[in-house]
SEGU-829026 format. One record per residue (C-alpha): x negated, y negated, z negated; residue in one letter; residue number from 0. Coordinates in steps of 0.5 Angstrom, whole numbers, plus 500, padded with zeros to 3 digits. Example, Ala and Ser with C-alpha at 12.3 -4.5 7.8 and 13.67 -1.06 7.14 Angstrom:
east; north; up; type; seq
475; 509; 484; A; 0
473; 502; 486; S; 1
This chain:
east; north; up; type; seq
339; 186; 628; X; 0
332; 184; 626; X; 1
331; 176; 626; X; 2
326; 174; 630; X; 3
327; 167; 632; X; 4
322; 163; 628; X; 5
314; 165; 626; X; 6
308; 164; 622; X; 7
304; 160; 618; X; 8
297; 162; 623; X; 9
291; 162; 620; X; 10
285; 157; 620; X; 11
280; 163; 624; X; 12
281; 164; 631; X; 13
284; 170; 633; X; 14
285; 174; 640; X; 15
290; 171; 646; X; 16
293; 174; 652; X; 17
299; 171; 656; X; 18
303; 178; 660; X; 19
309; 178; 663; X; 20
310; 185; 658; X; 21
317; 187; 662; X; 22
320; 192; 656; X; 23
319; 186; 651; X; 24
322; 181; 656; X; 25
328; 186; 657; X; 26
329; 188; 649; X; 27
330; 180; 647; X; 28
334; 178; 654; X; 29
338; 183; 652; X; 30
338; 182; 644; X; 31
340; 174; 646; X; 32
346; 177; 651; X; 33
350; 180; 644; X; 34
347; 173; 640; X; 35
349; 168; 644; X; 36
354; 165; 640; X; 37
349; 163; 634; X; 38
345; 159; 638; X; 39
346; 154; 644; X; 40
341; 151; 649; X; 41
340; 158; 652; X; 42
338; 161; 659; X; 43
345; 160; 664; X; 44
344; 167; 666; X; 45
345; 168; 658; X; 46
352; 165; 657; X; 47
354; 167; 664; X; 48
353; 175; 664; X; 49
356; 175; 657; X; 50
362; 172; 659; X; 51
361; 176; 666; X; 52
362; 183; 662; X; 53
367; 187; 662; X; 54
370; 187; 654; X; 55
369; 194; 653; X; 56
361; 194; 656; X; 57
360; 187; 652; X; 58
363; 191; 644; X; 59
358; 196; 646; X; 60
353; 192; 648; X; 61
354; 187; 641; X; 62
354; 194; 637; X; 63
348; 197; 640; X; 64
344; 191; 640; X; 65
346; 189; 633; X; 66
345; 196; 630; X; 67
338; 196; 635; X; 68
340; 202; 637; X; 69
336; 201; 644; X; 70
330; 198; 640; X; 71
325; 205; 637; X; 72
318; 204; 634; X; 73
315; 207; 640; X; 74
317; 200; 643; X; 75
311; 197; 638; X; 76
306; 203; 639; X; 77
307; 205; 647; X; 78
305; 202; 654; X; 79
311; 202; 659; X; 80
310; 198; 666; X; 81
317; 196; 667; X; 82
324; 197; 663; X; 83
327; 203; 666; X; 84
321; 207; 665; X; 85
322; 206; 657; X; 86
329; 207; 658; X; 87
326; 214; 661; X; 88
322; 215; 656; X; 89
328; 214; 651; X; 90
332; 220; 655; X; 91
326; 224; 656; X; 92
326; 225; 648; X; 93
329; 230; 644; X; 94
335; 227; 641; X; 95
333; 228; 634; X; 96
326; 225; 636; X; 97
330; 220; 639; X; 98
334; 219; 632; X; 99
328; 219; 629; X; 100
325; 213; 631; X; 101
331; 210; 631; X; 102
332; 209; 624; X; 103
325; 208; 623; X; 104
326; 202; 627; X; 105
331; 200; 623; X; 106
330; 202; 616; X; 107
323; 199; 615; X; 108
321; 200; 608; X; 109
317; 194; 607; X; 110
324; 189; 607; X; 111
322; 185; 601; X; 112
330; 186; 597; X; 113
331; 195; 598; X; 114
328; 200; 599; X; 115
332; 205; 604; X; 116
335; 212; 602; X; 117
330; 218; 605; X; 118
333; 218; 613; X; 119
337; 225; 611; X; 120
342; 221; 606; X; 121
342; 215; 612; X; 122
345; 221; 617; X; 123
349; 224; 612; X; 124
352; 219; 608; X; 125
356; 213; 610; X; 126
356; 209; 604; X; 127
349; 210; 604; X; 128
348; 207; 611; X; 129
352; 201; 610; X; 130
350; 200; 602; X; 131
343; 199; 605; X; 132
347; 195; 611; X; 133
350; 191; 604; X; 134
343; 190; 600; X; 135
340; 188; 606; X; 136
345; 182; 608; X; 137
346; 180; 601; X; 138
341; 175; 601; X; 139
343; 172; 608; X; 140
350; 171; 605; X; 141
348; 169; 598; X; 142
345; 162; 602; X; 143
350; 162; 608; X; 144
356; 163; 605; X; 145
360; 162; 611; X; 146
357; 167; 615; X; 147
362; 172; 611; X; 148
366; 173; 618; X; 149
360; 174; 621; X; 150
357; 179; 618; X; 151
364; 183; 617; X; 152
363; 184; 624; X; 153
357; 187; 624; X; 154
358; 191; 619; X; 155
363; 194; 624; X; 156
359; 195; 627; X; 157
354; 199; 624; X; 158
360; 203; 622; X; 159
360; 205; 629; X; 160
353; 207; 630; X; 161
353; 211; 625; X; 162
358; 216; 628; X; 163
353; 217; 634; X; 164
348; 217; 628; X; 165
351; 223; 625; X; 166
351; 226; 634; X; 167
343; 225; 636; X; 168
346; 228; 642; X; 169
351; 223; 643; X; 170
346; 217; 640; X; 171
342; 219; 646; X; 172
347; 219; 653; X; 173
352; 213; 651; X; 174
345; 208; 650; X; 175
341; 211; 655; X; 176
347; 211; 660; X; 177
348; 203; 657; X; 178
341; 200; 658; X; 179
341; 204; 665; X; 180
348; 200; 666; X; 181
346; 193; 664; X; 182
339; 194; 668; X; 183
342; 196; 674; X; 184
347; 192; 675; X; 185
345; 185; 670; X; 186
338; 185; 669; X; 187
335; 188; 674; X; 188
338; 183; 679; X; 189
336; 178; 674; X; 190
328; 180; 673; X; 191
327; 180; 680; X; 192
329; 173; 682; X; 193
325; 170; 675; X; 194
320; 174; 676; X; 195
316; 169; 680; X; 196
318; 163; 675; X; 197
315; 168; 670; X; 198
308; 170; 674; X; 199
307; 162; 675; X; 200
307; 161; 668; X; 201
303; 166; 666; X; 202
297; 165; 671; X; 203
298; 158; 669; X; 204
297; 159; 661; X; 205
290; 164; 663; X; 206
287; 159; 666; X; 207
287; 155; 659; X; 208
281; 156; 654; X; 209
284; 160; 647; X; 210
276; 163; 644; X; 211
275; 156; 639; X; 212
283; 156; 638; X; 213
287; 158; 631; X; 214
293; 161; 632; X; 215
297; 154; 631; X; 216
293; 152; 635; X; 217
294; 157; 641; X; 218
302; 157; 638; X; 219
303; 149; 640; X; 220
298; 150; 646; X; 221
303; 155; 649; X; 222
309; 154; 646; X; 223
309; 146; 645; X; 224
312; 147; 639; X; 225
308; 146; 631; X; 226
311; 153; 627; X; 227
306; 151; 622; X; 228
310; 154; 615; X; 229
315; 158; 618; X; 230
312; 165; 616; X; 231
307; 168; 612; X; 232
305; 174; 617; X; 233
301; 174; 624; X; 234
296; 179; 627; X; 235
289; 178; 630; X; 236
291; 178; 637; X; 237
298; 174; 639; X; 238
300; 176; 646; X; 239
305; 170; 648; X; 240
310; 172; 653; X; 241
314; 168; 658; X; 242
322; 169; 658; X; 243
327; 166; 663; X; 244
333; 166; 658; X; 245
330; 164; 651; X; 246
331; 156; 652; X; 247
327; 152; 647; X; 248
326; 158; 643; X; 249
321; 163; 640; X; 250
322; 169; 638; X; 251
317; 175; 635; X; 252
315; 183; 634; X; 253
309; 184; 631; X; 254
306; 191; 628; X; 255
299; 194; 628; X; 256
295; 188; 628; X; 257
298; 184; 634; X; 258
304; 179; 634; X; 259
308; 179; 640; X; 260
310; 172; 641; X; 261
316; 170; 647; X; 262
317; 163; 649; X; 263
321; 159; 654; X; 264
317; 160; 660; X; 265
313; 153; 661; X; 266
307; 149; 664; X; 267
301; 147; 661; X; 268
300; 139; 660; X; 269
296; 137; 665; X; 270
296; 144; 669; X; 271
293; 145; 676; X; 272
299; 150; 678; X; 273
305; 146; 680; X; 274
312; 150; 680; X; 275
318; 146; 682; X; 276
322; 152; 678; X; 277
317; 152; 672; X; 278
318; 144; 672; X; 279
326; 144; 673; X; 280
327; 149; 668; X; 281
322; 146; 663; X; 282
326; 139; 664; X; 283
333; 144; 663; X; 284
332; 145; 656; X; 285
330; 138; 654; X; 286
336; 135; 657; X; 287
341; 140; 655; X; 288
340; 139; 648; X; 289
342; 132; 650; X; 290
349; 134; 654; X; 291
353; 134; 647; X; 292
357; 129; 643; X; 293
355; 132; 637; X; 294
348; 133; 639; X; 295
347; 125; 641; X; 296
350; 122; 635; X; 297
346; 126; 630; X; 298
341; 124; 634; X; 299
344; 116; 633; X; 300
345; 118; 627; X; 301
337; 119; 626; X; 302
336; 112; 629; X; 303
339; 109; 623; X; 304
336; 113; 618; X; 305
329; 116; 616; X; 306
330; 122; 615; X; 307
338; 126; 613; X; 308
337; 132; 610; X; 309
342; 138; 614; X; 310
348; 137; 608; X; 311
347; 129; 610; X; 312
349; 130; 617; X; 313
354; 135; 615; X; 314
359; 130; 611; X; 315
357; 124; 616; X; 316
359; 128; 622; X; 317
365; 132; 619; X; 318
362; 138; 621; X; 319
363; 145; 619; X; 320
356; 148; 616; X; 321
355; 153; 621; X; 322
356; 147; 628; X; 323
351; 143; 624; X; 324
345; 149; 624; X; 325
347; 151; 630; X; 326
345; 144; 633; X; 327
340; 142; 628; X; 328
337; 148; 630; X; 329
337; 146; 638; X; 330
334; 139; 637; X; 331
329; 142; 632; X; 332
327; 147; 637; X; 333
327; 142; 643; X; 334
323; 137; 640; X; 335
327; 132; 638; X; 336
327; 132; 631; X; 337
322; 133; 626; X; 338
324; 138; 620; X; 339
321; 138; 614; X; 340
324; 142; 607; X; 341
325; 138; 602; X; 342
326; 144; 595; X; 343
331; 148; 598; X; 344
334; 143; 603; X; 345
332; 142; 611; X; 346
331; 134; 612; X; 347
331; 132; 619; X; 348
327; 125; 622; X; 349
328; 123; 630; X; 350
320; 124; 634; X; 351
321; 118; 639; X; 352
315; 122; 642; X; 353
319; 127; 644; X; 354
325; 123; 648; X; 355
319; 118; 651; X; 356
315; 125; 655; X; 357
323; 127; 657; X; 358
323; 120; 660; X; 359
317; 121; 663; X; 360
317; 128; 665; X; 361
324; 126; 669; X; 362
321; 120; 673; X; 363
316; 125; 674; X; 364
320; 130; 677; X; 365
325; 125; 681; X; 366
319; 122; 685; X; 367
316; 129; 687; X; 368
């Protein structure tokens, strides 16, 4: 499965923005978080509910379908679909070969930095070749996360899987269409109709803010509250922003032919003329839920007492496991609360008082409406 949770580092020149709802991308993410959610915490409630709600044998096919990105071809990036269920009968009016075919473009994109794939006939017939391009393209991660050995064990399983319905187009075709019809019909469906406001109220909010003077990095910390500046290399002369209901603090990125697809939590502004009880509730979640862990609180106390502690500081302070430590790191990076700088190799964290001060504030506020 693709990595899409952080970006770029934008240009100095301005660039293009639009704010949409973009339906099929806000189904494809809330659906990729509905297999990851494990990874990280502070996501929707929605998220961890559904994901618990789901009987065991639709949730292994979910997980093997969203982390082999089965559901995902490169048509997503290139067509226009006014809602979910008109791309998933896009994807069932194709031929199945048609239907593979994009599949596996999606995937095995050649321009990975660590492999080039195999021609996508040897990727169809042979099973090693699949998994051995599985292999060179984790090689790095495990090599820098060594404790994701188990992790990624089980995704391999997972492409073992996929593989058997890449061998039958025909096959590949019904169980993930019947699937994505499955999930949206009893899961999302219900779920984008009660957001639904929420996300039109946050996007009507954000049009009515002047992007034409503003860099990329400055629309990003605009719409999504957060300075991404360093994170990666590639942006697109257009940055679409999309709502999501279920991302919590994070952000999460598609990009091809220019554009870049940028999902955030759904938000307010500062200083917005649209108020919106749900916007402002669920905005405030987000900031207190990085708060609602012991763990979270004492690297935090932790910070009180330090400048700054650098990921493997906080590891051994803590007595934490190297993958508890990111996973919580990440949260309270993500909501604001910490500042993260690399030091060499090393992510090094300080506390940013600011941020605790606004979510005081924005709690009195939203206590005395």
């Amino acid at each position: 499965m693709a990595d899409r949770d952080f970006v770029l580092a934008p240009p100095t020149s301005t660039v293009t923005v639009s704010i949409e709802l973009e339906p099929v991308y806000n189904a494809i993410n809330s659906l990729s978080l509905l297999a990851t959610h494990e990874t990280r915490s502070g996501l929707g409630e929605w998220i961890t509910r559904t994901a618990a709600a789901l009987p065991p044998d639709i949730y292994h096919r979910h997980r093997m379908i969203s982390y082999t990105d089965l559901y995902v071809s490169t048509c997503v990036l290139t067509e226009t679909f006014p809602s979910f269920p008109a791309y998933v009968d896009y994807l069932a009016a194709q031929t199945p070969d048609e239907m593979r075919a994009k599949v596996l473009e999606w995937i095995y994109k050649p321009d990975y930095v660590w492999a080039q794939p195999p021609d996508m006939d040897t990727l169809i017939r042979d099973r090693e070749a699949y998994l051995g391009l599985f292999d060179r393209l984790h090689a790095k991660k495990l090599e820098e996360k060594p404790e994701e050995r188990d992790n990624l064990a089980q995704i391999r399983a997972y492409y073992e899987e996929a593989h058997d319905l890449l061998q039958d187009a025909p096959r590949l075709q019904q169980v993930v269409v019947e699937h994505l019809r499955y999930m949206w019909n009893h899961w999302l469906g219900p779920e984008w109709a009660r957001v639904l406001p929420m996300l039109q109220e946050s996007v009507d909010a954000f049009r009515q803010l002047d992007y034409s003077r503003m860099t990329a990095l400055e629309a990003i910390r605009t719409v999504t509250g957060r300075d991404l500046s360093g994170i990666w290399d590639k942006w697109g002369d257009t940055i679409i922003f999309i709502p999501s209901a279920h991302l919590g603090p994070y952000v999460s990125w598609m990009e091809a032919d220019g554009i870049t697809r940028l999902i955030f939590g759904a938000r307010l502004p500062e200083g917005a003329r649209i108020t919106s009880p749900a916007l402002s509730r669920s905005e405030l979640l987000v900031r207190l839920s990085a708060l609602s862990d012991d763990t979270r609180l004492r690297i935090l106390e932790l910070l009180t007492k330090h400048d700054e502690l650098c990921a493997q500081d906080v590891i051994e302070m803590l007595d934490l496991s190297q993958s508890a430590a990111s996973r919580h790191l990440r949260q309270l990076t993500a909501t604001g609360y910490l500042i993260e700088r690399r030091r060499e190799v090393a992510k090094c964290y300080s506390l940013n008082p600011q941020r605790v001060d606004d979510t005081l504030q924005a709690l009195k506020r939203f206590l005395r409406k």
